[in-house]
N, CA, C and O of each residue as an XYZ file, in Angstrom:
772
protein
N    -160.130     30.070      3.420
C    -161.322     30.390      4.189
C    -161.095     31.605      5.085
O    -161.924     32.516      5.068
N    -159.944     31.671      5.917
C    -159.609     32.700      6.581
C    -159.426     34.037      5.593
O    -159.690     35.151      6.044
N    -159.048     33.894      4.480
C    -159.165     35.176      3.760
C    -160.423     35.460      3.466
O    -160.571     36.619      3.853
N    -161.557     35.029      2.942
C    -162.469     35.479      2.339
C    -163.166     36.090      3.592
O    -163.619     37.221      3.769
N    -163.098     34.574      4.726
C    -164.160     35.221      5.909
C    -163.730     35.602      7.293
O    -164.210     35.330      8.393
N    -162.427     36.487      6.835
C    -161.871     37.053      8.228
C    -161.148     37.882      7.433
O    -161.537     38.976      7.842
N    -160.343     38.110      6.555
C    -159.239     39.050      6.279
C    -160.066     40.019      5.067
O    -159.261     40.900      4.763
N    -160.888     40.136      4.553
C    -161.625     40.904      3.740
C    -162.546     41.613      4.618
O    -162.604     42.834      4.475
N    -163.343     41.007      5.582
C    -164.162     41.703      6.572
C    -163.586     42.521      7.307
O    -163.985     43.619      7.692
N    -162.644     41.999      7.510
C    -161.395     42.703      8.823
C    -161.084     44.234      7.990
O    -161.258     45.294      8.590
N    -160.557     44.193      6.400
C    -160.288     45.410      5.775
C    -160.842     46.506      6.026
O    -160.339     47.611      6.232
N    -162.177     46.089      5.997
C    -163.463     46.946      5.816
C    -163.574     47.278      7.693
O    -163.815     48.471      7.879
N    -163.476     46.661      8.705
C    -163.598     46.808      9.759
C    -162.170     48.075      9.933
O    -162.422     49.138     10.501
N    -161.174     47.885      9.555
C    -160.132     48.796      9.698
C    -160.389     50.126      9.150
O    -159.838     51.099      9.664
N    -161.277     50.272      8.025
C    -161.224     51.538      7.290
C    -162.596     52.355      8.169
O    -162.807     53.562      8.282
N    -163.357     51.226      8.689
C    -164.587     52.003      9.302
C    -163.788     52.581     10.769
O    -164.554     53.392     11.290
N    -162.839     52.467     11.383
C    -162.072     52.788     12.742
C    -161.067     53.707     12.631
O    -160.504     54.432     13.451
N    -160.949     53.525     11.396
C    -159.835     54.714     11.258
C    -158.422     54.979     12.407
O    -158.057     56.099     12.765
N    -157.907     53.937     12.756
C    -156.840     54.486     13.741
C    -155.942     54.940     12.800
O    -156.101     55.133     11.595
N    -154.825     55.109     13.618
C    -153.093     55.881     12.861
C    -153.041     55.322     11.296
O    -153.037     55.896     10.207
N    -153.007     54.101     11.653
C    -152.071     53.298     10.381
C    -153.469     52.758      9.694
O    -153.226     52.010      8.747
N    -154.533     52.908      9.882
C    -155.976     52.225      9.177
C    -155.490     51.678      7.496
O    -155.455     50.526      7.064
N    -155.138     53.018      6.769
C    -154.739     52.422      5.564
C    -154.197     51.816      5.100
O    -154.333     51.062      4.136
N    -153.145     52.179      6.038
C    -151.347     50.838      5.573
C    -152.338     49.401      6.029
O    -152.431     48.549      5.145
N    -152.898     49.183      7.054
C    -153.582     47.923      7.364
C    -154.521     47.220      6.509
O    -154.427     46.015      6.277
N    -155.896     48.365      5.799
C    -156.996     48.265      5.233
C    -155.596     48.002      3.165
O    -155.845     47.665      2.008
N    -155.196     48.135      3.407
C    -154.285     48.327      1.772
C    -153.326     47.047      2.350
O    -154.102     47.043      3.305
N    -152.894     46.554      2.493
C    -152.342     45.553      3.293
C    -153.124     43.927      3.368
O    -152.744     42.836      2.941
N    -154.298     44.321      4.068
C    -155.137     43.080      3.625
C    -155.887     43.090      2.712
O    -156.275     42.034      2.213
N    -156.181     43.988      2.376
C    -156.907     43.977      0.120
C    -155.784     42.897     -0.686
O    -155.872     41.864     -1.349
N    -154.727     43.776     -0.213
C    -153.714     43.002     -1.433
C    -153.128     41.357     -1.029
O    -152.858     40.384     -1.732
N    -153.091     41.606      0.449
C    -152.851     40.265      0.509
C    -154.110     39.274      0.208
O    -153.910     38.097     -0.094
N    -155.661     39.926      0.328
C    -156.430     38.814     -0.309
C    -156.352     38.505     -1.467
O    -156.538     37.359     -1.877
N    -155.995     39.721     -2.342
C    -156.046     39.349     -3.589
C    -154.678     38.178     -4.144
O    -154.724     37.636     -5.248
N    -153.758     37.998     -3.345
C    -153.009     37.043     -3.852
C    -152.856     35.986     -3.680
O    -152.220     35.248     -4.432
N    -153.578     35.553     -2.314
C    -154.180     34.406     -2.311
C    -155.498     34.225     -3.269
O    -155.604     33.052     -3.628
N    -156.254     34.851     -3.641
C    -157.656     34.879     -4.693
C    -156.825     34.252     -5.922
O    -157.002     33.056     -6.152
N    -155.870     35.029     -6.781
C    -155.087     34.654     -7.730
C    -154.438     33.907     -7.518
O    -154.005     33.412     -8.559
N    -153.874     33.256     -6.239
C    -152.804     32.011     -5.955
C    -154.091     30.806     -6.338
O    -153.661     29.949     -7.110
N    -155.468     30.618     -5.963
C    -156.274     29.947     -5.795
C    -156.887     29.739     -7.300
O    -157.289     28.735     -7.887
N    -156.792     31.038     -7.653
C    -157.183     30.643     -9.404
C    -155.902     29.808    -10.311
O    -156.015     28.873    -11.104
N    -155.173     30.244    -10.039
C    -154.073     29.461    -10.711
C    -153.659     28.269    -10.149
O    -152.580     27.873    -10.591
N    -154.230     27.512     -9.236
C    -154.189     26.032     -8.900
C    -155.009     25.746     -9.602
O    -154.748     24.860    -10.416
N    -156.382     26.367     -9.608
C    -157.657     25.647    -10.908
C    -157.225     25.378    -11.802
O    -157.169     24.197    -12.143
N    -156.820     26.213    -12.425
C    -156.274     26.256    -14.018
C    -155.154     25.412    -14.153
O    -154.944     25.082    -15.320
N    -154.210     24.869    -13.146
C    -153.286     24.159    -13.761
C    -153.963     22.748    -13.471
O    -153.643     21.715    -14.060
N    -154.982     22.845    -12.445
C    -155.190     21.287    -12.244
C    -156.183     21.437    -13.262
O    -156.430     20.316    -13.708
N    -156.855     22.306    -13.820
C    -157.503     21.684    -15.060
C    -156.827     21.420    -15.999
O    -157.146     20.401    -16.613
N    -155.441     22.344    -16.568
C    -154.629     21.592    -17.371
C    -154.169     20.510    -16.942
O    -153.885     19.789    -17.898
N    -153.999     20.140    -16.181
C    -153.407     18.348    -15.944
C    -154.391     17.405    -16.310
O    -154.249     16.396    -17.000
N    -155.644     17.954    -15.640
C    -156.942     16.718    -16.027
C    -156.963     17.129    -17.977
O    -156.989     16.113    -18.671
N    -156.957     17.815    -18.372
C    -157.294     18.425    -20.076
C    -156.433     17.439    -20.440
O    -156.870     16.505    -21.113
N    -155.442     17.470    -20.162
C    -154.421     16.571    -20.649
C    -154.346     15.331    -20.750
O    -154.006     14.650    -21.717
N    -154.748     14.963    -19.487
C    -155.047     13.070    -19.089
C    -153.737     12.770    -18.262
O    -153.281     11.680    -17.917
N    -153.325     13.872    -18.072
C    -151.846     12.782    -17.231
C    -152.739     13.331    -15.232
O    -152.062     13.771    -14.303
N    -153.874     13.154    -15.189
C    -154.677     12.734    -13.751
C    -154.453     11.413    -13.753
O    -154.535     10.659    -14.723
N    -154.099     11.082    -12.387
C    -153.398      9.957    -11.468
C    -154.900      9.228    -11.352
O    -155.003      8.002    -11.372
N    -156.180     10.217    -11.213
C    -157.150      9.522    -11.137
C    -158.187      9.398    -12.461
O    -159.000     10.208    -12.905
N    -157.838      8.121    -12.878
C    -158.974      8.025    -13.846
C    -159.909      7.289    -13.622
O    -160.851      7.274    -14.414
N    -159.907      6.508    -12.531
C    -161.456      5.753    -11.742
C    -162.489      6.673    -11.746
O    -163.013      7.175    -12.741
N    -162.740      6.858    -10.643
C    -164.260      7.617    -10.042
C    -164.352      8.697    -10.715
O    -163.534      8.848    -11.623
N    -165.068      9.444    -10.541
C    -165.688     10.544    -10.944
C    -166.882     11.435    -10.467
O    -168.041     11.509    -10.874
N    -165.946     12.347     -9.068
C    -166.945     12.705     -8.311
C    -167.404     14.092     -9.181
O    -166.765     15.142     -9.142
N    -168.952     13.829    -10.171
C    -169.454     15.535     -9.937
C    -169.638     16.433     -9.514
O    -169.952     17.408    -10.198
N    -169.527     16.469     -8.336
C    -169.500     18.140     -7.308
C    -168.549     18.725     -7.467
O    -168.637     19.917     -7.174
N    -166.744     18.070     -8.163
C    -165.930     18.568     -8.233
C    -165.924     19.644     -9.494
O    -166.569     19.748    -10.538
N    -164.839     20.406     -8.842
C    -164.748     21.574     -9.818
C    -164.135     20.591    -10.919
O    -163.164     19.854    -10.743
N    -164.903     20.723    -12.112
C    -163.731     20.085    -13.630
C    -164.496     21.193    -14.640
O    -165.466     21.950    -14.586
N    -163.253     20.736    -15.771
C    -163.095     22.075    -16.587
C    -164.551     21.352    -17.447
O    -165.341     22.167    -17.924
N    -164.836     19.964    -17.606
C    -166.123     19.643    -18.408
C    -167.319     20.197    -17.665
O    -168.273     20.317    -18.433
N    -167.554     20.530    -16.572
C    -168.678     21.261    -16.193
C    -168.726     22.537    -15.039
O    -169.354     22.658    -13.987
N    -167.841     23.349    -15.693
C    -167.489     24.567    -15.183
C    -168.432     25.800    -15.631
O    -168.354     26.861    -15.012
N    -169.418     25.631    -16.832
C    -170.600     26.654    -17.011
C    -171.693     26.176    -16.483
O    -172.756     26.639    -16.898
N    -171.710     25.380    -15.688
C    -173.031     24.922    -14.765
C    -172.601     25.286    -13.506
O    -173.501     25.878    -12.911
N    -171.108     25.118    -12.551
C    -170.801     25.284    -10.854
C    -170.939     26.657    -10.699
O    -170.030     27.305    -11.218
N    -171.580     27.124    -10.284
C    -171.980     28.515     -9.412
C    -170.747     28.560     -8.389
O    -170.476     29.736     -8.144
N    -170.290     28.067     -8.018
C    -168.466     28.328     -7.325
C    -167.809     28.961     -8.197
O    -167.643     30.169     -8.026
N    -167.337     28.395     -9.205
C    -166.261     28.787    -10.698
C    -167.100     30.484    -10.956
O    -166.292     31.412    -10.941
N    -168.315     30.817    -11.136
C    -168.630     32.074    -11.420
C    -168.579     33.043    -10.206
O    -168.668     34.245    -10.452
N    -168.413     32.543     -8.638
C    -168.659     33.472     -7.840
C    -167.042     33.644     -7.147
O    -166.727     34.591     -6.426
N    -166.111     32.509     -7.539
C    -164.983     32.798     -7.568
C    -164.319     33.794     -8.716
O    -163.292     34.409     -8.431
N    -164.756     33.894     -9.644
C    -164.693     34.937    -10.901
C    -164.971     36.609    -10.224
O    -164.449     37.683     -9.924
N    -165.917     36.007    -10.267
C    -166.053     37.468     -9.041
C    -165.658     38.189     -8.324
O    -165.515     39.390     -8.555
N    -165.276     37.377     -6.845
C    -164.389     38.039     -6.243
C    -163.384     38.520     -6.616
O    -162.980     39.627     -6.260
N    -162.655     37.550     -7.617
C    -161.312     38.017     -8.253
C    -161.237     39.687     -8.699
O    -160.556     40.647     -8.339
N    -162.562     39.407     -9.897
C    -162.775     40.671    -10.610
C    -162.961     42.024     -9.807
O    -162.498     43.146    -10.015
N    -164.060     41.383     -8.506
C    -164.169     42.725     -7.920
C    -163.202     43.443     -6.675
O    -163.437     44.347     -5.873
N    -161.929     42.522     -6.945
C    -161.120     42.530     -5.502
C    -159.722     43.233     -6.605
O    -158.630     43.692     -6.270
N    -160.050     43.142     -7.330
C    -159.097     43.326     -8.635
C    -159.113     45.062     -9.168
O    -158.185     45.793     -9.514
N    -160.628     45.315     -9.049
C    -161.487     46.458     -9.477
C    -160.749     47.218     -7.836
O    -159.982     48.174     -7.723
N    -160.917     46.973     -7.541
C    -160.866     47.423     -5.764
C    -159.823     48.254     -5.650
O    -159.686     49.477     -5.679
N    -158.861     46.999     -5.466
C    -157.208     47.656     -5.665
C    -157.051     48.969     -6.529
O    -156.788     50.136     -6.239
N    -157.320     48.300     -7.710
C    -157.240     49.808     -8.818
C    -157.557     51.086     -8.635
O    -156.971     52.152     -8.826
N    -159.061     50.633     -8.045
C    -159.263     52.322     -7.640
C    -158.670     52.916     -6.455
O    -158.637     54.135     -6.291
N    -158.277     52.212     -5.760
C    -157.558     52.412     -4.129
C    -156.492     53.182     -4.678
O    -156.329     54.358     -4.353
N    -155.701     52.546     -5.552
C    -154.686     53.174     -5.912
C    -155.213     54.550     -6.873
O    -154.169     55.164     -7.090
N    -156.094     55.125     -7.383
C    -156.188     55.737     -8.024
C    -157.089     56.601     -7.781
O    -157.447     57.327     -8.708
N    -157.712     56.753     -6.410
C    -158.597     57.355     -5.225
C    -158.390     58.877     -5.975
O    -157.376     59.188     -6.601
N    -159.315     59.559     -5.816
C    -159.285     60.792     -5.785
C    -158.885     61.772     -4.595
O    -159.123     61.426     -3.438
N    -158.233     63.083     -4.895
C    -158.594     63.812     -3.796
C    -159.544     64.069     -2.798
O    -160.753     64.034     -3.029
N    -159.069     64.323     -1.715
C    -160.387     64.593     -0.751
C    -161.094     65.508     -0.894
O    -162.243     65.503     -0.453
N    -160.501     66.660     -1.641
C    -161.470     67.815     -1.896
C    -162.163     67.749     -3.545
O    -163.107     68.471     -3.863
N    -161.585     66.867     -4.397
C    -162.377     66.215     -5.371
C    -163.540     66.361     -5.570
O    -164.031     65.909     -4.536
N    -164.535     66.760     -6.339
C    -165.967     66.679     -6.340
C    -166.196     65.263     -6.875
O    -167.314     64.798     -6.649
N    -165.178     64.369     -7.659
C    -165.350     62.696     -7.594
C    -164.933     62.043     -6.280
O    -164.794     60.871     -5.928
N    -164.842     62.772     -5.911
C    -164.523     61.741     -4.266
C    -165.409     61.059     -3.801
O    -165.317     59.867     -3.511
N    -166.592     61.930     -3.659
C    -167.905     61.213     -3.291
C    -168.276     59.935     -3.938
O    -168.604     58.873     -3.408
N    -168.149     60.271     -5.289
C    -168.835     58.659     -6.195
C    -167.744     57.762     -6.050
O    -168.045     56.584     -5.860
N    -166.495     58.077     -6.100
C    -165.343     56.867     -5.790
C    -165.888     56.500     -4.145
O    -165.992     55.310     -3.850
N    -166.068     57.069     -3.589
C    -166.241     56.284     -1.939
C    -167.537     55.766     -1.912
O    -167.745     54.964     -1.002
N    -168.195     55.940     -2.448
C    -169.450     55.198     -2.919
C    -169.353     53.911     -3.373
O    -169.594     52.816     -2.866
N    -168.865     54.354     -4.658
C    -168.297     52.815     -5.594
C    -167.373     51.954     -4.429
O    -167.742     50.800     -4.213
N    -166.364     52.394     -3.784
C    -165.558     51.515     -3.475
C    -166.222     51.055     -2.018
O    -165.833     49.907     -1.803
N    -166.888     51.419     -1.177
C    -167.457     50.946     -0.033
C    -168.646     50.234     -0.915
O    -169.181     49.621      0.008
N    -169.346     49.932     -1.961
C    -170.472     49.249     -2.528
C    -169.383     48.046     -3.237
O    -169.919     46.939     -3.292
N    -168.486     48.074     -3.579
C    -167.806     47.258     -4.052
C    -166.925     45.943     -2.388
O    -166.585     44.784     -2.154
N    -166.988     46.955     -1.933
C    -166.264     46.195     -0.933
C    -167.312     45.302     -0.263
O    -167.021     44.126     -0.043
N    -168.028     45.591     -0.062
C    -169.247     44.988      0.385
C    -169.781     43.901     -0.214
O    -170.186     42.877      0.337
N    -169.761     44.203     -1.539
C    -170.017     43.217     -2.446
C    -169.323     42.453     -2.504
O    -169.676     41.281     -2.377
N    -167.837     42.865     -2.756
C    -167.100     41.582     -2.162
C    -166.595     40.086     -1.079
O    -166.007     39.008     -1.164
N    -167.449     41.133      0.101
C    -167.393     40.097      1.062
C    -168.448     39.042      0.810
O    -168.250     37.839      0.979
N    -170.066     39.804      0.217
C    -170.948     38.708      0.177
C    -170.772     37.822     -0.762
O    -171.511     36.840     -0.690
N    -169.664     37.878     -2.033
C    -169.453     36.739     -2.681
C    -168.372     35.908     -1.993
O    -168.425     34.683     -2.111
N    -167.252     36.564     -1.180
C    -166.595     35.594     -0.909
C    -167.139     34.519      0.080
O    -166.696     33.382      0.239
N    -168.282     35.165      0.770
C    -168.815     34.632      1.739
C    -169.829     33.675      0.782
O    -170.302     32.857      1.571
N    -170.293     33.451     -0.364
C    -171.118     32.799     -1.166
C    -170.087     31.221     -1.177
O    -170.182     30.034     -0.864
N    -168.994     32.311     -1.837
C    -167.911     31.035     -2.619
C    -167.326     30.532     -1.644
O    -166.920     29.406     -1.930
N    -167.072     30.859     -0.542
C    -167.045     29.699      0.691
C    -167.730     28.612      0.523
O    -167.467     27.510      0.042
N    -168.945     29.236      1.141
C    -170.531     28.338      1.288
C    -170.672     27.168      0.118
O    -170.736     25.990      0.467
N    -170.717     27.539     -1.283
C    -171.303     26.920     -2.655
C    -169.826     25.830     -2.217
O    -170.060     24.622     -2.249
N    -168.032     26.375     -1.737
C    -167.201     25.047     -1.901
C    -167.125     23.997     -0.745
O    -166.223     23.160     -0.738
N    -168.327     24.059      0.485
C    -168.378     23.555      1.270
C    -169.391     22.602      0.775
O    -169.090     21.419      0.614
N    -170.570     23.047      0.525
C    -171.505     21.938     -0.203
C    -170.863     21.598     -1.524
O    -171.458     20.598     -1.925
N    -170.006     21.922     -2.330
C    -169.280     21.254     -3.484
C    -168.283     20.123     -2.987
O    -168.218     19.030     -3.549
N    -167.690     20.391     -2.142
C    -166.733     19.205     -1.490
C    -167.466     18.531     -0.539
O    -166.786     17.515     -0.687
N    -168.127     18.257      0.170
C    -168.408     17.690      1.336
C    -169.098     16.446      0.529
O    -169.553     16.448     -0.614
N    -169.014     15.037      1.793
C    -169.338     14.200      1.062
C    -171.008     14.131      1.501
O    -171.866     13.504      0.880
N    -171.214     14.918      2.695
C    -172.961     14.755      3.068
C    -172.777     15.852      4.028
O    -171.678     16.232      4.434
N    -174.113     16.423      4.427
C    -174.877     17.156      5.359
C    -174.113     17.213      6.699
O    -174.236     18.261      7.334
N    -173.382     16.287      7.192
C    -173.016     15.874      8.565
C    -171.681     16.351      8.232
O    -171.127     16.542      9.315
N    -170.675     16.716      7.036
C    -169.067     16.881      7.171
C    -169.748     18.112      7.029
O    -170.184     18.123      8.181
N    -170.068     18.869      6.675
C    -170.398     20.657      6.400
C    -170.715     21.134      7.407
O    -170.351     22.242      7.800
N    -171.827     19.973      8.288
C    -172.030     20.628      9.775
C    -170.812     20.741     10.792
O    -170.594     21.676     11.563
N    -169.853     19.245     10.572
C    -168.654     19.051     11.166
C    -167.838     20.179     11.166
O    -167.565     20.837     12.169
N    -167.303     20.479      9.602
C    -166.561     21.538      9.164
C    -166.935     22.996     10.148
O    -166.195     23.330     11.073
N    -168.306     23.841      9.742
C    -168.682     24.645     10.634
C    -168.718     24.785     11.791
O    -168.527     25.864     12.352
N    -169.103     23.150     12.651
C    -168.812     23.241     13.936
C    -167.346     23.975     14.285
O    -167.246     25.120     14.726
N    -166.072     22.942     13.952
C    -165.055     23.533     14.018
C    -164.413     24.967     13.470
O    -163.713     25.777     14.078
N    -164.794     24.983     12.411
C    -164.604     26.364     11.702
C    -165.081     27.839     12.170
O    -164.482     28.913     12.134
N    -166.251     27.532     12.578
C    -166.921     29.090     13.097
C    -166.653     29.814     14.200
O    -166.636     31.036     14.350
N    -166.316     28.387     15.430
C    -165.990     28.986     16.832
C    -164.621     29.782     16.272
O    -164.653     31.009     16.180
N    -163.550     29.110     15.942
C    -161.932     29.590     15.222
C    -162.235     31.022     14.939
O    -161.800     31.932     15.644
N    -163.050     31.216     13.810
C    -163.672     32.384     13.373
C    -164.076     33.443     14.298
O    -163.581     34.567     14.375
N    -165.110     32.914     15.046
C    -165.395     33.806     16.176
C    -164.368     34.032     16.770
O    -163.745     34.965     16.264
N    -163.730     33.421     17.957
C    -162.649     34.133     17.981
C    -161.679     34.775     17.541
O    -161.048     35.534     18.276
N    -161.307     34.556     15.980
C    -160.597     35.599     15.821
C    -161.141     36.744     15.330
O    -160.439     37.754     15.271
N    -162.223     36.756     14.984
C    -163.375     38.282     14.911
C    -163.011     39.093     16.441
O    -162.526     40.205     16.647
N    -163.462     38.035     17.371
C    -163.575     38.907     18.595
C    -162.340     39.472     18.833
O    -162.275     40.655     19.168
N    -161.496     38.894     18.726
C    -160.014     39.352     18.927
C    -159.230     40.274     18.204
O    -158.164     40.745     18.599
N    -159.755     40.502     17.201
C    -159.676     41.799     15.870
C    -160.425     42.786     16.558
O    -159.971     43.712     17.230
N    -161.672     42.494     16.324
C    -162.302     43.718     16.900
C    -162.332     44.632     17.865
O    -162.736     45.795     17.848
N    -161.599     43.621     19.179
C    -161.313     44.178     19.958
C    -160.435     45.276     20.108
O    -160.536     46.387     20.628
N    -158.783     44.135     18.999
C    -157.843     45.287     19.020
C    -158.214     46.412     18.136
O    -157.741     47.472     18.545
N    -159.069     46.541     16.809
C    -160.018     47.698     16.514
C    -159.921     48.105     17.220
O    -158.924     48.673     17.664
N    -161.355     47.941     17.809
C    -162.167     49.047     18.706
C    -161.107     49.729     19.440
O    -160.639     50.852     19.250
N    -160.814     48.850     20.310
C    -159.152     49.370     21.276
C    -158.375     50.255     20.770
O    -157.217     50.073     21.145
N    -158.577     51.681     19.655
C    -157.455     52.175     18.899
C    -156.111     52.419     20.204
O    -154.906     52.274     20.000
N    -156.536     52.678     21.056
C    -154.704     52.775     21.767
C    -154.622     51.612     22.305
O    -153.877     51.937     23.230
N    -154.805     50.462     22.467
C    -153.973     49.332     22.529
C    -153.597     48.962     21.271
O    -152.442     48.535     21.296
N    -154.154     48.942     20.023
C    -153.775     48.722     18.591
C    -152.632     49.731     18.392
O    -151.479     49.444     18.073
N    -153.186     51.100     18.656
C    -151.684     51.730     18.160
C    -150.446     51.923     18.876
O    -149.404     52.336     18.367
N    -150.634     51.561     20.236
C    -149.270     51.335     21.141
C    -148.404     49.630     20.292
O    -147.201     49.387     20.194
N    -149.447     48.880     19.890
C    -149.084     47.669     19.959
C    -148.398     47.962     18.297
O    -147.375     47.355     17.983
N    -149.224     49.169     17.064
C    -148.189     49.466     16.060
C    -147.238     50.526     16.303
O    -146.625     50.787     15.268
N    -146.830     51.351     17.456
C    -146.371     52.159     17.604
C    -144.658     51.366     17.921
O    -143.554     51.730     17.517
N    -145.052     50.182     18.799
C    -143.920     50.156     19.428
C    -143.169     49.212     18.081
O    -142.001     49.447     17.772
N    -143.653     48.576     17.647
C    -143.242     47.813     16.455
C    -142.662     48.582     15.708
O    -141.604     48.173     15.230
N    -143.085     49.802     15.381
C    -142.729     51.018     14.126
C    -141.476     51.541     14.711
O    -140.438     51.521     14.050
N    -141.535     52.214     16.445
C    -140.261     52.397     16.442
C    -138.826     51.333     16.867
O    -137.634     51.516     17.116
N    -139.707     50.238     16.777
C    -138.483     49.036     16.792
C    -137.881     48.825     16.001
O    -136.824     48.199     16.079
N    -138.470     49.378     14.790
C    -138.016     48.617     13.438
C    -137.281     50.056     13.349
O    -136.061     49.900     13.280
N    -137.620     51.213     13.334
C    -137.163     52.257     12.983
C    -135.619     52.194     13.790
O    -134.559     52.265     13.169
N    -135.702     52.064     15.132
C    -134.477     52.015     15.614
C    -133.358     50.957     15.235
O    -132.192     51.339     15.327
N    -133.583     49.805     14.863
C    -132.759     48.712     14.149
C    -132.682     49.103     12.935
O    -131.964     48.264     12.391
N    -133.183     50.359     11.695
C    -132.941     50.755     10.938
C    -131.617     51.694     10.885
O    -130.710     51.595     10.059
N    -131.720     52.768     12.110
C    -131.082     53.804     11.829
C    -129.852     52.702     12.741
O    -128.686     53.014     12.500
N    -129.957     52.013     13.303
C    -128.326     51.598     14.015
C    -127.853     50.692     13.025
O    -126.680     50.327     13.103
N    -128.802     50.138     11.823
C    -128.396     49.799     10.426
C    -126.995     50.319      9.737
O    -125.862     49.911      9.484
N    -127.786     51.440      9.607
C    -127.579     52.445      8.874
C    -126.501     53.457      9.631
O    -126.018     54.091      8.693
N    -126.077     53.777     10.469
C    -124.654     54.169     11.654
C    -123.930     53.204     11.101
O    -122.929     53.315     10.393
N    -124.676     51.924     11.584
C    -123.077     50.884     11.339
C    -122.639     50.796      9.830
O    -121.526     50.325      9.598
N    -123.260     51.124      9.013
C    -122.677     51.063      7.739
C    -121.573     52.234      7.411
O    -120.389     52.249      7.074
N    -122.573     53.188      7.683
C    -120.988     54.674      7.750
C    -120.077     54.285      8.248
O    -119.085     55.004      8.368
């Protein structure tokens, strides 16, 4: 949940602010969503191979809202999780394969990829939503869930944004990190000579 509806928004919040390090940050949380996206598809798929199989622990009940591989071309989750994948997938690629700035394709790549990014958030923000009413057992755990869930959210929006907006408290706060690490590098690297 925190990836789809805090760490994908957040990307897009970094690239619109542009501080020092915007990209290493905005390229940073793309990829880390995308491996949780693919960590999340590949739990489906193996727990549908386990149920395909029959070695499921549960063969009683049989709740339909659940994701199963027998009615996976009807859940609007399973297709809007497809999605994100695809278009978070699409994303990366071109990131990596960006044109020059003086490019006369520059324009349509920053087009495509700010229309893509966008698009991405409103499905992940779908496939949230569609697995909250897919799991919940009634009206009152979804409200529960949100109660707790959104304030969390809000604050950590506000608290991102802030350090955003804030570019010199953000970049003192990556500055000093960069040369911390840099200095435990090079006294690394002395002590090895």
């Amino acid at each position: 949940l925190l990836v789809w509806l805090w760490l994908l928004p957040l990307s897009i919040l970094v690239a619109r602010k542009k501080f020092q390090y915007w990209f290493t940050a905005h390229r940073a949380a793309n990829v880390t969503a995308f491996v949780f996206c693919f960590g999340a598809i590949l739990t489906v798929l193996i727990q549908h191979s386990i149920e395909d199989s029959g070695e499921s622990h549960d063969h009683g009940s049989h709740d339909h809202r659940r994701l199963s591989s027998k009615n996976d071309e009807k859940n609007p989750h399973v297709y809007t999780g497809w999605a994100v994948f695809g278009i978070l997938g699409f994303q990366i690629i071109i990131g990596l394969v960006h044109p020059d700035e003086k490019s006369g394709k520059r324009n349509i790549w920053r087009i495509t990829h700010r229309v893509c990014g966008f698009t991405v958030v409103l499905f992940a923000i779908a496939q949230t939503m569609l697995g909250f009413v897919m799991k919940a057992t009634s009206w009152k755990a979804i409200a529960l869930i949100l109660a707790i869930f959104l304030p969390l959210l809000a604050v950590l929006w506000g608290v991102s944004y802030h350090l955003i907006a804030n570019k010199e408290v953000l970049g003192k706060a990556i500055d000093i990190e960069l040369t911390q690490f840099e200095s435990e590098s090079e006294s690394q690297n002395v002590g090895s000579n």
